[in-house]
C-alpha positions in Angstrom: 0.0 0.0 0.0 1.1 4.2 -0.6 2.1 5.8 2.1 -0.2 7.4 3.9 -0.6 11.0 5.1 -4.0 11.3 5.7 -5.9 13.6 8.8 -5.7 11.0 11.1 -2.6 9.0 10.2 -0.7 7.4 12.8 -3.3 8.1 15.6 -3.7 4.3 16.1 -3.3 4.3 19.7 -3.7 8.0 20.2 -7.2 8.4 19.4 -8.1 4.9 20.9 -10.9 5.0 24.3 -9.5 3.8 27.3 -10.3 0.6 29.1 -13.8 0.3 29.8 -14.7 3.2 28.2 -16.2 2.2 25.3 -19.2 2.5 23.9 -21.2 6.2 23.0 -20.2 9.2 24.7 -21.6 9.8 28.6 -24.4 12.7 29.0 -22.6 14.1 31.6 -20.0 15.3 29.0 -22.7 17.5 27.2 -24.0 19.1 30.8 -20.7 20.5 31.6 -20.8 24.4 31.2 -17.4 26.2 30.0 -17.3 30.0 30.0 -14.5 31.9 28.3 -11.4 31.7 30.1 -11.7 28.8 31.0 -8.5 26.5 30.5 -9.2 23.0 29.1 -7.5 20.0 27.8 -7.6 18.9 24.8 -8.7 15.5 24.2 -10.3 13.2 21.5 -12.6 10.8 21.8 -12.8 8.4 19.2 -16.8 7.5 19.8 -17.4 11.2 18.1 -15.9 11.7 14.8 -17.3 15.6 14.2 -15.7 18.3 16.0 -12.1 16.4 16.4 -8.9 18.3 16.4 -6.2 17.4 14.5 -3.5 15.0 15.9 -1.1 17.6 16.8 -3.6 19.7 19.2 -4.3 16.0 21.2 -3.3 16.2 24.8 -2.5 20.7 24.7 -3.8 22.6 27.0 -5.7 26.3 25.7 -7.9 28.4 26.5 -11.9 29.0 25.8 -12.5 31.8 23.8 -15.9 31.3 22.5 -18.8 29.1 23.2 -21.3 27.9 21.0 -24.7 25.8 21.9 -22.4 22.1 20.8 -18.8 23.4 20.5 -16.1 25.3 22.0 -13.5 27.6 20.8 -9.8 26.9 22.1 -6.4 29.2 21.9 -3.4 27.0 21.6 -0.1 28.4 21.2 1.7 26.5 18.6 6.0 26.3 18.2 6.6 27.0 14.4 9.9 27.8 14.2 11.5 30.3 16.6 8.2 31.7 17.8 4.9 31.0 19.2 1.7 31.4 16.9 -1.7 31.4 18.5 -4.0 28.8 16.9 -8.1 29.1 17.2 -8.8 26.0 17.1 -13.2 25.0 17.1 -13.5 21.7 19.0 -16.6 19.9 20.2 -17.5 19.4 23.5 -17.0 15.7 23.3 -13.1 16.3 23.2 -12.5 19.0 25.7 -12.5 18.7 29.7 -11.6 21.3 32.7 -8.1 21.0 33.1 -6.6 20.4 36.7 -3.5 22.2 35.6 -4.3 25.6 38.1 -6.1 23.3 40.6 -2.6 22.9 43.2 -2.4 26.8 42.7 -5.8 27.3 43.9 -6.0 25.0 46.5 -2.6 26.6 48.1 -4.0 30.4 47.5 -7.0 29.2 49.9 -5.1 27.4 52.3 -2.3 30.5 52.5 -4.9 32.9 53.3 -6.8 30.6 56.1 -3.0 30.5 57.7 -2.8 34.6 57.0 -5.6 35.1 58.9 -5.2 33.0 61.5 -1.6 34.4 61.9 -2.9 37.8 62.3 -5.5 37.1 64.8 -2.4 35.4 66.6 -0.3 38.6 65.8 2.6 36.6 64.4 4.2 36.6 61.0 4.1 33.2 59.2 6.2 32.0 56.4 3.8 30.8 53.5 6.3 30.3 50.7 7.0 26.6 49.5 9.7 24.9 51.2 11.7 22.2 48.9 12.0 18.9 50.4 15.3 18.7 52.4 17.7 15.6 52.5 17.0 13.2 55.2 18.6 13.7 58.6 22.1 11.8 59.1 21.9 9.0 61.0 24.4 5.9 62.6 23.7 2.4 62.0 25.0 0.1 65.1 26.7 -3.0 64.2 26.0 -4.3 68.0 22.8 -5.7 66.9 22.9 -5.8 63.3 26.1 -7.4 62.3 26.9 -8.0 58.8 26.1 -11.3 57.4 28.1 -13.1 54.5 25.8 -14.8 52.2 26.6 -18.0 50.3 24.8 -19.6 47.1 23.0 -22.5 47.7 25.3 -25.5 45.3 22.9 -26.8 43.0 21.9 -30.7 43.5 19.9 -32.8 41.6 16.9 -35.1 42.8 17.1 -37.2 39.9 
């Protein structure tokens, strides 16, 4: 057979549906509202051929710029070269979820302030930056109990 370079060559596993997750698309998918703004991951699902992106936007991460009643409008940022071009891309709703990606960031804005005010109730200043995670605290390892032991192979025997 030619060689092919069709729309969807090569998505063979890309575009697959997971484990268990076959079968027409959920009606939960179609009663999730997205607003502009809104950053979502790109994803296609195989059960809906219309509204698919092209291979190259699967698995990016844009933004909503425009919502229609069945479809949603994305803004990918693209590397062609030595700069970034801003790609519109139309997808529908079937291959777009909320992306978790600002999620940690939220969470920690919340919790930062709870401490904040708590601190200031307390009048005391409290350090609410992230700490990386320090080496492990040196420690001796007494040979009293725990005295080496030499190890020997076992010499193979037959039962023949």
């Amino acid at each position: 057979m030619p060689h092919s370079f069709g729309y969807r060559a090569r998505t063979r596993h890309m575009f697959k549906r997971g484990f268990k997750e076959h079968g027409p698309v959920k009606l939960s998918t179609f009663l999730i509202n997205y607003h502009v703004g809104d950053i979502v991951d790109i994803k296609a699902n195989a059960a809906q051929q219309k509204g698919m992106p092209h291979k190259y936007y699967h698995g990016r991460t844009g933004i909503v710029y425009n919502v229609t009643p069945s479809a949603v409008g994305v803004i990918v940022y693209k590397v062609v070269g030595n700069r970034y071009i801003e790609k519109r891309v139309n997808l529908r709703v079937e291959h777009v979820r909320h992306s978790k990606c600002r999620q940690e960031f939220l969470d920690r804005v919340k919790s930062n302030h709870d401490a904040h005010v708590i601190a200031k109730e307390k009048g005391e200043r409290i350090n609410l930056r992230r700490i990386p995670t320090l080496p492990r605290e040196a420690r001796t390892v007494s040979t009293g109990q725990n005295a080496p032991q030499t190890i020997v192979p076992v010499p193979y025997e037959t039962t023949i």
